[in-house]
C-alpha positions in Angstrom: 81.7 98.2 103.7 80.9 101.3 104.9 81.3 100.5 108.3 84.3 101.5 110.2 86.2 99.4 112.5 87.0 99.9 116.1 90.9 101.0 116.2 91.2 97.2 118.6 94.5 97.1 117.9 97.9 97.8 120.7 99.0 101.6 119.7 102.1 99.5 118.5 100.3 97.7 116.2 98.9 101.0 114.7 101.9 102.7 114.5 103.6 99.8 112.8 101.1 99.4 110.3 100.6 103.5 109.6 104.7 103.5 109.4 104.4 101.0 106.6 101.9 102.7 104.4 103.4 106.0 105.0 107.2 104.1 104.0 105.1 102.9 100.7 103.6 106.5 100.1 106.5 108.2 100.2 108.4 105.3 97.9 105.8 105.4 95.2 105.3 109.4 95.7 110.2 109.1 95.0 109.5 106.7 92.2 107.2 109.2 90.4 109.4 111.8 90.8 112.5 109.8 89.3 110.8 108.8 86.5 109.8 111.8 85.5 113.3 112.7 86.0 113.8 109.4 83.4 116.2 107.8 85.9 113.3 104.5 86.0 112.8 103.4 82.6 110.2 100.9 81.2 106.6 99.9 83.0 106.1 101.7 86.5 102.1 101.0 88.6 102.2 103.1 91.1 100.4 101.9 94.2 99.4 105.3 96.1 96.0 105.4 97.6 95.7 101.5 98.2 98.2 101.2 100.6 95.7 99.9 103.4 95.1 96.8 101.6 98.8 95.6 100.9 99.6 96.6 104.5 96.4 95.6 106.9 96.6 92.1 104.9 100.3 91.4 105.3 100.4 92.6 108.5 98.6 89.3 109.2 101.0 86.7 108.2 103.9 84.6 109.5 106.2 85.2 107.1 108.8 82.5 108.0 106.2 80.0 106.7 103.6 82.4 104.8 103.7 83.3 101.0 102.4 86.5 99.1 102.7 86.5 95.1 100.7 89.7 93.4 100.4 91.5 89.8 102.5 94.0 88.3 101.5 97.3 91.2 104.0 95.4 93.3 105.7 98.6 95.1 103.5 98.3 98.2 103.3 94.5 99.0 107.0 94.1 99.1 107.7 96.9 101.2 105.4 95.2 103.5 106.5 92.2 103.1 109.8 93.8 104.7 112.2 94.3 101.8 114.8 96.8 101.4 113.5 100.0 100.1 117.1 101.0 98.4 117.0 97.3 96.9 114.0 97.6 95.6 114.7 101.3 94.2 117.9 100.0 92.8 115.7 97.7 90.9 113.6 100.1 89.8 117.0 102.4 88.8 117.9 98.5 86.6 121.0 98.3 89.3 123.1 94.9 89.7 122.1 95.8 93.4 118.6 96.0 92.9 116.1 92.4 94.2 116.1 90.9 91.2 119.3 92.3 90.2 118.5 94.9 87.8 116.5 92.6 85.2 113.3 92.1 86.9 112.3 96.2 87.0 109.4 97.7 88.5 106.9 94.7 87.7 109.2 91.9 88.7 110.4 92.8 92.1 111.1 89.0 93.9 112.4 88.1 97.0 112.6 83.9 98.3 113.8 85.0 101.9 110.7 87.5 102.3 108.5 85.1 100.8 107.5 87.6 98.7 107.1 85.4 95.2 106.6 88.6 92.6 105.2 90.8 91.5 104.1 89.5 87.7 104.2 91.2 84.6 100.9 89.0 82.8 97.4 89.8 84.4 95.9 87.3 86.6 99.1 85.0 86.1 100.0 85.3 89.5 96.8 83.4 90.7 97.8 80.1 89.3 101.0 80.0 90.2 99.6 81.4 93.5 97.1 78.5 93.8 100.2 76.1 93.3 102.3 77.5 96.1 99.4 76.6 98.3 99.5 73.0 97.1 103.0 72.2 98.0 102.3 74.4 101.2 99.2 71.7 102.1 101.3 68.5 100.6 104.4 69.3 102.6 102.3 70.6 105.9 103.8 73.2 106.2 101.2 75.0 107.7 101.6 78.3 106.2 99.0 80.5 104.0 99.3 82.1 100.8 98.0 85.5 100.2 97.6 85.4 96.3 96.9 89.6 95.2 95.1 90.7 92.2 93.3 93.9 90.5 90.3 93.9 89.3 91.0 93.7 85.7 92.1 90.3 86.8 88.9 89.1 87.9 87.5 88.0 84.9 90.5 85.9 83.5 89.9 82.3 83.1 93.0 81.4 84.9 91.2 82.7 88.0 88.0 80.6 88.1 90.0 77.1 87.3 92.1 78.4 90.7 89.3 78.8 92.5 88.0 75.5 91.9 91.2 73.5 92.1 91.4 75.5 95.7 88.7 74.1 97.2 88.3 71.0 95.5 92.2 70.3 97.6 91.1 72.8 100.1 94.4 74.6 99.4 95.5 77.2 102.3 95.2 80.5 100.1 93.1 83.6 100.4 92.2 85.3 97.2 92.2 89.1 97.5 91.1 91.5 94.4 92.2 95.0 95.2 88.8 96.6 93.2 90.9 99.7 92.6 87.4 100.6 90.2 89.5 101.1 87.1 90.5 98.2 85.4 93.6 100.2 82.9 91.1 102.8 81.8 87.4 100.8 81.9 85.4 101.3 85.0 85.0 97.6 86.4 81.4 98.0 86.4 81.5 98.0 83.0 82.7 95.0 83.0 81.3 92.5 85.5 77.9 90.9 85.6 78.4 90.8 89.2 78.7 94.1 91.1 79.8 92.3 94.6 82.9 90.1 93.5 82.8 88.5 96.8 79.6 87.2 96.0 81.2 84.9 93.6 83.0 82.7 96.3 80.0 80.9 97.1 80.2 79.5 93.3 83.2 77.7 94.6 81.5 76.4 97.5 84.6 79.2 99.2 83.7 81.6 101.9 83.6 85.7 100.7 84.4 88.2 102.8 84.1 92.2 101.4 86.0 95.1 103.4 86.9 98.9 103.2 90.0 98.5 101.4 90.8 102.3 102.7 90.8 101.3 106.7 93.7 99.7 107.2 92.4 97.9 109.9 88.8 96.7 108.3 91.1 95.3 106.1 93.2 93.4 108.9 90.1 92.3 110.9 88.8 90.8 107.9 91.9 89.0 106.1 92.6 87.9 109.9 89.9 86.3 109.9 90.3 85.0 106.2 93.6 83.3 107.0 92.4 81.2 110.1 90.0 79.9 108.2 92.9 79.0 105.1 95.2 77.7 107.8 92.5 74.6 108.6 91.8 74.0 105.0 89.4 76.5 103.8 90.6 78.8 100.8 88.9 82.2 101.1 87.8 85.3 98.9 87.5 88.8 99.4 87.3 91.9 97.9 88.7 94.7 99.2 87.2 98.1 97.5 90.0 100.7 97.4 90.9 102.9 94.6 94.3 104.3 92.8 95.2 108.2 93.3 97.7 107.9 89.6 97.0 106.5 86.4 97.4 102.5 85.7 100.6 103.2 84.5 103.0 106.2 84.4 102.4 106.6 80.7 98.3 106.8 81.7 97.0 110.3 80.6 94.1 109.6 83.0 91.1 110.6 80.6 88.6 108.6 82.1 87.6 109.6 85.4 87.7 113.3 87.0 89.3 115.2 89.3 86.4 115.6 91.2 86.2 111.5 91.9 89.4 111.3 93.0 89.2 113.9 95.4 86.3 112.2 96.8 88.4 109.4 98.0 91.4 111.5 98.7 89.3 112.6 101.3 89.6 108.8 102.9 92.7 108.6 102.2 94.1 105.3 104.1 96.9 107.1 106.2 95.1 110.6 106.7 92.0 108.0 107.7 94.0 106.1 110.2 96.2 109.0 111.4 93.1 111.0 112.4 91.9 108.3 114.2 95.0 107.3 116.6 94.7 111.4 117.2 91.6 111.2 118.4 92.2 108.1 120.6 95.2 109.9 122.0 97.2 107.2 120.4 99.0 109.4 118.3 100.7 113.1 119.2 101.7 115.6 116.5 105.4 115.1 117.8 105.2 111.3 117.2 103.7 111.8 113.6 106.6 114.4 112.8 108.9 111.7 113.7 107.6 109.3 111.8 107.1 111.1 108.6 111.1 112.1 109.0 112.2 108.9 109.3 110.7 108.0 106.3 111.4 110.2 104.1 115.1 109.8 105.0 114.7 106.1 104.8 113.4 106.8 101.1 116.4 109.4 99.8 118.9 106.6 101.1 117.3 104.5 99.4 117.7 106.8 96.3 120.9 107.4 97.0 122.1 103.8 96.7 120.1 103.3 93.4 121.9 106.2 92.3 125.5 105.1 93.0 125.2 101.7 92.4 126.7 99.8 89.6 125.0 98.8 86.2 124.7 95.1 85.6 127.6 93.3 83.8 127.2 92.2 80.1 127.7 88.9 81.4 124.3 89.1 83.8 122.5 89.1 80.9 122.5 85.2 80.7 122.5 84.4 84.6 119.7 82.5 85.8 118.5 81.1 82.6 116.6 77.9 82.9 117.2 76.9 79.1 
């Protein structure tokens, strides 16, 4: 994984994708800040410093027929799954206006028209229900792929292994991706696994296993590419995609664990500085063009503020919309 890719990509493509991390940056970097400020209550996973996974896998998809479902660090995919940062702020703020209308918060965010099928609150509960998406996706023929997200504190849950099996056993179109941010809440995954190369365990499954820099954003799209052609005719694939969390699991995490030190070491990959630096020295990038860019953004994100801010509070009465019992 150490290996970097070649930047084989139209300057468009890169821009697009180094757009997107930097939109999900500055988001989660707004989302600290206001909840500091207390105006985001509850649970809050920030997703800075893995932003090259969410965006270099998505970034692959067709998402008029595609699916992504991932864990509770949900920030990231749905921004690049194309949803509205203020709606997604406004969910974070508890706002009527907000994705999943002020009830879902930061672990639920949801949207059917994205195709983006959650965020989920339960670890590894996202992978069955992920696992089932692709089996009306195959019955119907739809011929779209689901992108199923987890961390690797997730890796180890039952739920996962019976997926895995029921996936190939129906050769379901779904690729697997652990996001092996090394901490697992505050143990250090190798602590934890038998198995230091997770991908490794695909071929228990009879599945294909594919590992990547989960800091390039590119490595990341060569590889999950590559992944969903082979889902598309039938094949369900794994991979692992080694990246690593700048904040705490949670906003609440005092972060006792690791050092300073370690996360400077991969601060000094960082996935945007990383892919910036790279389109600079290809010419593919001028300093006027990355000014631009980071303005944009950042005015996209205090609008997006903004319209948490002023919008209204739910209604009593929302409290017992969309009850299935």
């Amino acid at each position: 994984m150490s290996k970097v890719s070649k930047l084989s990509f139209p300057k468009e493509v890169l821009l697009g994708m180094l757009d997107t991390m930097q939109r999900i940056r500055a988001f989660e970097e707004k989302a600290g800040q206001m909840y500091g400020l207390r105006k985001i209550g509850g649970f809050c996973h920030l997703y800075t410093g893995q932003e090259a996974v969410a965006v270099g896998a998505i970034s692959t998809l067709d998402l008029a027929k595609d699916y992504v479902l991932t864990a509770y660090r949900d920030h990231g995919h749905a921004l690049a799954c194309g949803l509205d940062p203020k709606a997604i702020m406004a969910e974070l703020f508890g706002k009527v206006t907000g994705v999943s209308r002020g009830k879902g918060g930061s672990m639920h965010l949801f949207d059917p028209e994205r195709h983006m099928l959650g965020g989920n609150g339960i670890v590894g509960a996202q992978i069955p229900i992920a696992t089932g998406v692709a089996l009306s996706q195959a019955y119907q023929k739809s011929g779209g792929v689901t992108l199923c997200f987890f961390g690797d504190g997730a890796f180890h849950q039952g739920a996962l292994h019976e997926s895995f099996n029921l996936a190939r056993i129906w050769n379901l179109p779904i690729v697997y991706i652990v996001e092996n941010n090394q901490w697992g809440m505050g143990t250090s995954w190798k602590k934890v696994s038998a198995q230091s190369d997770f991908s490794a365990t695909a071929a228990a499954y009879s599945m294909k296993g594919y590992a990547c820099d989960g800091m390039d954003v590119v490595a990341v799209r060569e590889t999950v590419a590559e992944a969903v052609a082979e889902a598309r005719s039938g094949n369900p694939a794994f991979i692992e995609a080694r990246t690593y969390r700048y904040k705490g699991h949670s906003m609440s995490d005092p972060q006792k664990y690791r050092t300073r030190d370690e996360i400077d070491i991969y601060r000094k990959r960082d996935p945007i500085l990383f892919l910036k630096g790279r389109m600079e020295d290809e010419k593919l990038l001028s300093p006027k063009e990355w000014d631009e860019l980071s303005a944009r953004v950042d005015a996209v994100i205090e609008e997006a503020v903004s319209f948490a801010e002023s919008s209204p509070e739910p209604a009593l009465g929302e409290l017992y919309a969309d009850l299935l019992a």
